[in-house]
N, C-alpha and C positions, 0 to 999 in steps of 0.2 A: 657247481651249483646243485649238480643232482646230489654228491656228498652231504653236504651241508643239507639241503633239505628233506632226505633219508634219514639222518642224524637228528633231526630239529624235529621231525614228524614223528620217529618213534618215542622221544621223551615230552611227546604232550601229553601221549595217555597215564603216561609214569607219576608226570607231574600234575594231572587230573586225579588221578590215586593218592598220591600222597597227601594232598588237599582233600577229600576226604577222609580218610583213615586218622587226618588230624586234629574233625570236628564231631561233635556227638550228633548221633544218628540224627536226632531235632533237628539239626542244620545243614544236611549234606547236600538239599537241594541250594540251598541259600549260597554254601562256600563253592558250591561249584557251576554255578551262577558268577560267582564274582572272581575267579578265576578263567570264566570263558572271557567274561566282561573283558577283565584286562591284558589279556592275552588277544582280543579283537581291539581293542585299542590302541598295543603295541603297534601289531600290526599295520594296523592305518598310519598312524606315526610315523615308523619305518617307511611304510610304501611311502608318505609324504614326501620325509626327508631325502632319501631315493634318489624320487623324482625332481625335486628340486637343485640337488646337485646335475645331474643329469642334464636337466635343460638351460640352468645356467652353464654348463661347460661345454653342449653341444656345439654352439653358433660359432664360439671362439674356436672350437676346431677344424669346424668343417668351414669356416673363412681362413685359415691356416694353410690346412689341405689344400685349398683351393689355390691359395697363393701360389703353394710351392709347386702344384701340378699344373696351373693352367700354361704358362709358358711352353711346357714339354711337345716336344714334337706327337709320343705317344697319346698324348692328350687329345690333341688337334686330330691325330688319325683314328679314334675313338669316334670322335664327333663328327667323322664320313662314313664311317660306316663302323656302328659297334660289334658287329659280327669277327671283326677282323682287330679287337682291339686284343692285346694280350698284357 
């Protein structure tokens, strides 16, 4: 994660540059305005979709997990004393 977003952080300024240098001086506020625009839009997006996946596949796991672990003896000696679970 920290890759990718070391990776991802250094080419926004790159690509904040190339979007200017691509419009006449008149418009540089303008194009890069709309470059932040959609690159915060992205964003939102992404985090949506994310999250969405995320909490529809949580439930189904952690009812999964719970299946397969609540039987275990290790389970049951958890829930006497968690101090002692391993």
């Amino acid at each position: 994660m920290a890759f990718f977003g070391f990776g991802l952080g250094s080419n926004m300024r790159l690509l904040t540059l190339a979007v200017q240098n691509a419009v006449s001086p008149r418009m540089i506020g303008v194009a890069t305005a709309s470059a932040t625009f959609t690159r915060q839009m992205g964003g939102t997006i992404g985090t949506a979709v994310f999250l969405s996946l995320l909490c529809a596949q949580a439930p189904l796991r952690i009812g999964e997990s719970m299946r397969q672990l609540a039987p275990t003896a290790a389970f049951h000696n958890a829930l006497q004393d968690p101090a002692n679970s391993d």
